[in-house]
Steps between C-alpha positions, in 0.01 A plus 500: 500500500363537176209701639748736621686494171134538304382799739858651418468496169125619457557798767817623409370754233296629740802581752420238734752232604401167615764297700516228748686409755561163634629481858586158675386428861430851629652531905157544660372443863274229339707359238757405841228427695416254215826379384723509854704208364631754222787741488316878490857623397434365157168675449411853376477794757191667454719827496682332172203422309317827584834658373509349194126551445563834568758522200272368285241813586803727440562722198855317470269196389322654222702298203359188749260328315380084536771425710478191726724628818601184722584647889683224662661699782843407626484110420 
C-alpha cells in the first residue's frame, strides 16, 4: 500500500498515476477447481475487475492518484 501511495506521489508530476486495486477471490476455473467447498457467487467476475481496471486506464481517472481500490464483487 504504501508503495502504491510512494510511486503516486513521486510520478504524479510527471503525469503518471499509480493505483492499485485489490480484488478478493477472483471467479476463476482454477480458483473453483481449488476452492469447490466455496460460494463463487461471492467472488469477483473477471468481467468486473477488468472493468474497473479499465476505469482506472480511462481519462475519467486522471485526478486518480495512490488510491488503494478494494473489488469485492457482490458479497
Amino acid at each position: 500500500m504504501r508503495l502504491t501511495e510512494t510511486l503516486a506521489q513521486e510520478l504524479k508530476a510527471k503525469g503518471i498515476n499509480v493505483n492499485a486495486v485489490l480484488p478478493t477471490v477472483i471467479d476463476t476455473v482454477a480458483n473453483r477447481s481449488a476452492m469447490p467447498e466455496n460460494n463463487p457467487a461471492d467472488w469477483v467476475s473477471p468481467d468486473d475487475l477488468a472493468a474497473v481496471i479499465c476505469i482506472l486506464i480511462s481519462p475519467a481517472a486522471k485526478a486518480v492518484h495512490g488510491a488503494l481500490l478494494p473489488v469485492r464483487g457482490l458479497s
